[in-house]
N, C-alpha and C positions, 0 to 999 in steps of 0.2 A: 425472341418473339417479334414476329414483323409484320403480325395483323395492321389495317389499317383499324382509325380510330384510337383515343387515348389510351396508354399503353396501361395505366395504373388501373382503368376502369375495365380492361382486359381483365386484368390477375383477381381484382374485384369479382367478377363472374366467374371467372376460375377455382377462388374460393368460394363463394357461393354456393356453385352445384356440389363441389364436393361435400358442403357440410348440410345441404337437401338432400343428396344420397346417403349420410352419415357414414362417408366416408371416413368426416372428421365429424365422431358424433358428439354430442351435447354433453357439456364437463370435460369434455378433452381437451390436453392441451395443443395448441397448432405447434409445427416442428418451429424452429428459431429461425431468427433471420437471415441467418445466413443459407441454412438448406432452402427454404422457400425462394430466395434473389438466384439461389442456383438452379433451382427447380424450374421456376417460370423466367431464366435468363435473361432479369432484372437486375436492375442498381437497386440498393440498398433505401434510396431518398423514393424510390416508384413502390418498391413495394410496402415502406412505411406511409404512405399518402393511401395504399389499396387498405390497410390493414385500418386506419383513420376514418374511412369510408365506411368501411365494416360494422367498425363500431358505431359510428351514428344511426348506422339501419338498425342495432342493438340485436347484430347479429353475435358479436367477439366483445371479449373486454379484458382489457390489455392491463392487468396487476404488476404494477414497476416493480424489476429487480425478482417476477419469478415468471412472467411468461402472458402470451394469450392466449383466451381460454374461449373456447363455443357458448354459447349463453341460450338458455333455455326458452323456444319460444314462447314468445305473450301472446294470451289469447284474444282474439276479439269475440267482446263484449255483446250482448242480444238480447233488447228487453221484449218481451212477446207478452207481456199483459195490456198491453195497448193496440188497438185494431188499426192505429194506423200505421204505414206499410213505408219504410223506410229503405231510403238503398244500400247496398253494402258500400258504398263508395263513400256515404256521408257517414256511416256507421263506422267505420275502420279510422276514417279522418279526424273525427270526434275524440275518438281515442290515440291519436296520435300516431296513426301510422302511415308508411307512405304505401298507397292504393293505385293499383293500376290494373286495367285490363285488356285482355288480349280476345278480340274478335276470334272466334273458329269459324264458324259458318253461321250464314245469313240467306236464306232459301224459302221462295213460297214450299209449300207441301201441300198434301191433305191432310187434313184436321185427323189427331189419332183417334180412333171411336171412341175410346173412354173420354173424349174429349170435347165430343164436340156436342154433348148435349148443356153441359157448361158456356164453351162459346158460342153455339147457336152459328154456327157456321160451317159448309164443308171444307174451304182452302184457309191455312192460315201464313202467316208470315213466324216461321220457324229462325229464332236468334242461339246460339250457341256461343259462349262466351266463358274466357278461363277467369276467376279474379284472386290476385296476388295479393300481398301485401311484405313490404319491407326483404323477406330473405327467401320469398319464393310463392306457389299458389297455394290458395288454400278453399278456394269453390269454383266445381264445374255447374254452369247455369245454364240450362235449357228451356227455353222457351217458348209459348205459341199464344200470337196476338192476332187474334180476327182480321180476315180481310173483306171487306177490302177498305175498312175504316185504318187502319195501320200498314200502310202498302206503304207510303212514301217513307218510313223507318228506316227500310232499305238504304236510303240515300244519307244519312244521317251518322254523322261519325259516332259509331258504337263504341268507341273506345274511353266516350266519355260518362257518364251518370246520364242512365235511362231514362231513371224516373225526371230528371232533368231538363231532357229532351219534352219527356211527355207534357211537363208543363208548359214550356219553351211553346212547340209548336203545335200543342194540341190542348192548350187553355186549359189542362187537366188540373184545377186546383186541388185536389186533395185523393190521395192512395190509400185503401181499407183495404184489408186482407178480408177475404169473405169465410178462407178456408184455410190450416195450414195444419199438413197433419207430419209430424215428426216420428220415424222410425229407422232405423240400421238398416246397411244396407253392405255389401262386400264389392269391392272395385272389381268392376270388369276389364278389359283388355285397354279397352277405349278410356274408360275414367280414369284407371291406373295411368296410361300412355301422360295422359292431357296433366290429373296431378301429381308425379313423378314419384308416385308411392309405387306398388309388387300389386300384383291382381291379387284379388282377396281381401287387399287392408281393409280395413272395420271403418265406414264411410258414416256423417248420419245422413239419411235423405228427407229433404222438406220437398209436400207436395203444395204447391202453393197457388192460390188463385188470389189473384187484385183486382178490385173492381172500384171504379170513380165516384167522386159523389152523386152521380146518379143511378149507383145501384150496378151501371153496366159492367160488364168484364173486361178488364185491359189486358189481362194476359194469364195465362196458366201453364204451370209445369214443374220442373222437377231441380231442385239442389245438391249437390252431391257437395259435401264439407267434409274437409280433413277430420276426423273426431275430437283430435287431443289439440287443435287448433283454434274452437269457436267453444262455447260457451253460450247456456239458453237462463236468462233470468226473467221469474215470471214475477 
């Protein structure tokens, strides 16, 4: 292996997708160290440091003297009997996971029709955004915030907590869900693509609208979550 970048945190990702694709599914045991140091053309100290890594994401977990084993993911957590409107970033964290997201696209549009009697506006500021947690993604998030009150967004590193931003630089103290309506939904080409399930899987979809303490609307759109990953307590 002669990628650049650390070579353990290679085989890290290596395994990783494999056991996203359930190549290496959930209860299985991974092959032993020696076939894996052969496999990804490692010393034996690189690929015990990836398998180490693994396990703290609480992806593997490594039983002395019979093997490691894939560990079943943990779900994040969801309370929705409270109106206020929380990010997935502080929600995942909270719970102990590590959270991270990946910008897709960031594009004015026009406001979709079923949309824009809610925003009151015809161009919006369109975010698309995958969010991960610990052993891979687990929601495709689409959304559309009014312009031209949310135009400088744009500029704004997305990669970090929105609703974060929105307080940060638009004095937004406090996030209400005005709306949020929860149903199934089956991965299209594109969801599927983005979270690395088969077109078809059984998605739930949240339609969601937030609006500020003064009633206005900060953004609306749509959730697409892994099912057997997130978890809704009311």
């Amino acid at each position: 292996m002669k990628e650049t970048g650390s070579l353990y945190s290679q085989v890290m990702e290596k395994i990783r997708q494999k056991i996203i694709t359930g190549e290496y599914p959930v209860n299985s045991k991974l092959p032993n160290e020696f076939e894996l140091s052969e496999q990804f053309a490692v010393s034996r100290v690189t690929l015990r440091k990836a398998i180490k890594g693994l396990a703290e994401d609480g992806l593997v977990e490594k039983i002395q003297g019979v093997g490691t084993f894939v560990r079943k993911p943990q779900k994040v957590k969801r309370i929705i009997s409270s109106p206020a409107a929380e990010s997935f970033s502080q929600i995942a964290k909270k719970e102990g996971f590590k959270a991270s997201v990946e910008v897709i696209k960031v594009k004015e549009v026009e406001t979709p029709p079923k949309l824009r009697k809610i925003l009151e506006t015809k161009h919006s500021l369109f975010i698309e955004r995958v969010h991960s947690v610990n052993d891979g993604p687990i929601m495709l998030e689409c959304n559309y915030f009014p312009l031209p009150r949310f135009a400088g967004l744009a500029k704004e590193d997305l990669s970090q907590s929105l609703y974060q931003i929105l307080q940060d630089k638009y004095q937004i103290a406090k996030l209400n869900s005005r709306d949020l309506i929860i149903s199934v939904a089956l991965a299209s080409l594109s969801e599927a693509k983005f979270l690395k399930k088969s077109i078809g899987f059984p998605l739930l979809l949240l339609q969601v609208c937030i609006e500020d303490e003064h009633n206005n609307v900060v953004h609306a759109g749509e959730q697409y979550i892994i099912s057997d990953r997130y978890e809704f307590h009311v």
